[in-house]
N, C-alpha and C positions, 0 to 999 in steps of 0.2 A: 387569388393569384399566388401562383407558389414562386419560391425565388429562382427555378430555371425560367418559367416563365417570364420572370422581371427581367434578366438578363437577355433574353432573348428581343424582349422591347427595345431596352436600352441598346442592344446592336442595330436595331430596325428604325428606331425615330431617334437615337442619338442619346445624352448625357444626361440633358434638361429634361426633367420628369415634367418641369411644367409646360413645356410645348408640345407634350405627347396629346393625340386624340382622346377628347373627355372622357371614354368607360376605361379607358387604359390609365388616364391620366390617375382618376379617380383611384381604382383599385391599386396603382403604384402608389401613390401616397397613402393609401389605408397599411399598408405592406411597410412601408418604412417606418409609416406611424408605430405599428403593433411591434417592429423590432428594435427601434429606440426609448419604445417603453418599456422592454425586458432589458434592456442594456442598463445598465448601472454607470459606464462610462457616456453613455448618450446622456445621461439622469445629469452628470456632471458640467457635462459641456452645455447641457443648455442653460444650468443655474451661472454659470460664466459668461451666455450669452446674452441673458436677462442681465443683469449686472452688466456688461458694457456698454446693452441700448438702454437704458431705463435709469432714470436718477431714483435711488431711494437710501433704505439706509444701508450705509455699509456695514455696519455690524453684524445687522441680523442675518444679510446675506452669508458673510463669514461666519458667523454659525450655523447656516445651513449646510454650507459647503462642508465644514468641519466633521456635522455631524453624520455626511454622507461617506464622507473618507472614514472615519472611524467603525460605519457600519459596514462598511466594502472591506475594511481589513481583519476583520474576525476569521483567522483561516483555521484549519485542521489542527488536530491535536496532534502533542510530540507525537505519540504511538501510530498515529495515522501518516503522519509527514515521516517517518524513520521505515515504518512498510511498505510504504508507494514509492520511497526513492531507491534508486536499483543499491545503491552502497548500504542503503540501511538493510534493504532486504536479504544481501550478498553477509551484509554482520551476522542476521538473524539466522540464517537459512547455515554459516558455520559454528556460531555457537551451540544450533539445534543438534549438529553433526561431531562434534565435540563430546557433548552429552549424550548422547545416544551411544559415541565410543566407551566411554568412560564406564554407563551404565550395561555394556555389553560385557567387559571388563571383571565389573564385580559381579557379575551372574555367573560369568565362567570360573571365575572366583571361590565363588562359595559351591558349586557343586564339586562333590565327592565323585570320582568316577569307580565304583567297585570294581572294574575289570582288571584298572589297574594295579590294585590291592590282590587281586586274584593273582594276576599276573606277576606281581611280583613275589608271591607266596610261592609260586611253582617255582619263580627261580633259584630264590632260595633253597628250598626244601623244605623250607614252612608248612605247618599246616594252617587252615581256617576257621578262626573260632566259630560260634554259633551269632555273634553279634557282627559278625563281618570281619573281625579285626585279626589281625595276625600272631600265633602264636609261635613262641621257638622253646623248642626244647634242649634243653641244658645239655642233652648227652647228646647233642647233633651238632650244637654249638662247636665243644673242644673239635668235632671230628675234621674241620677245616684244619 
């Protein structure tokens, strides 16, 4: 039985699973069974429920309980909790964009453009050495 299925019972014979007709009945309790056994909060409530029908001892109870809490709160690490939360993502996603400025920056940075070296040879009057570099000559200098 799938859970549209359950739901569709529960509008058809009402609330109480145990007054449903027995293949229904049956499959609907197997169906609740199989989902309060993956629930960890069903895991909870029922050792709470045992403990308030049942005399035994209360200690060890409370150690059960404890050590189901303690194994239910083991969550995500920072780096997992700081990228699934949209603020931490929103951090990440502009420091990424920061960096990426920055190292945009120094690349433009460090390249030489020779045209402009070119370019500013012709304005001058300069000529261009063989290394790229600009030379002036002393009798063009004074001629300014």
């Amino acid at each position: 039985m799938t859970r549209d299925e359950f739901e569709r019972n529960r509008r058809r014979f009402g609330d109480t699973v145990e007054a449903w007709p027995a293949p229904f009945r049956q499959q609907a309790l197997a169906l609740l069974a199989a989902e309060q056994k993956d629930d960890p909060d069903a895991a909870l409530d029922r050792l709470v429920l045992e403990a308030a029908l049942t005399d035994g001892d209360d200690q060890a109870l409370a150690r059960k309980v404890l050590a189901r809490i303690e194994a239910g709160s083991a969550g995500p690490s920072f780096l997992a909790r700081l990228l699934l939360s949209p603020t931490g993502f929103a951090a990440c996603a502009a420091a990424a964009l920061v960096a990426a400025t920055l190292a945009g920056y120094q690349v433009a940075r460090l390249q030489d453009d020779p045209s402009d070296a070119e370019l500013l040879a012709l304005a001058s009057g300069s000529s261009l050495a063989d290394g790229g570099g600009v030379t002036v000559d002393p009798a063009e200098e004074d001629s300014l």
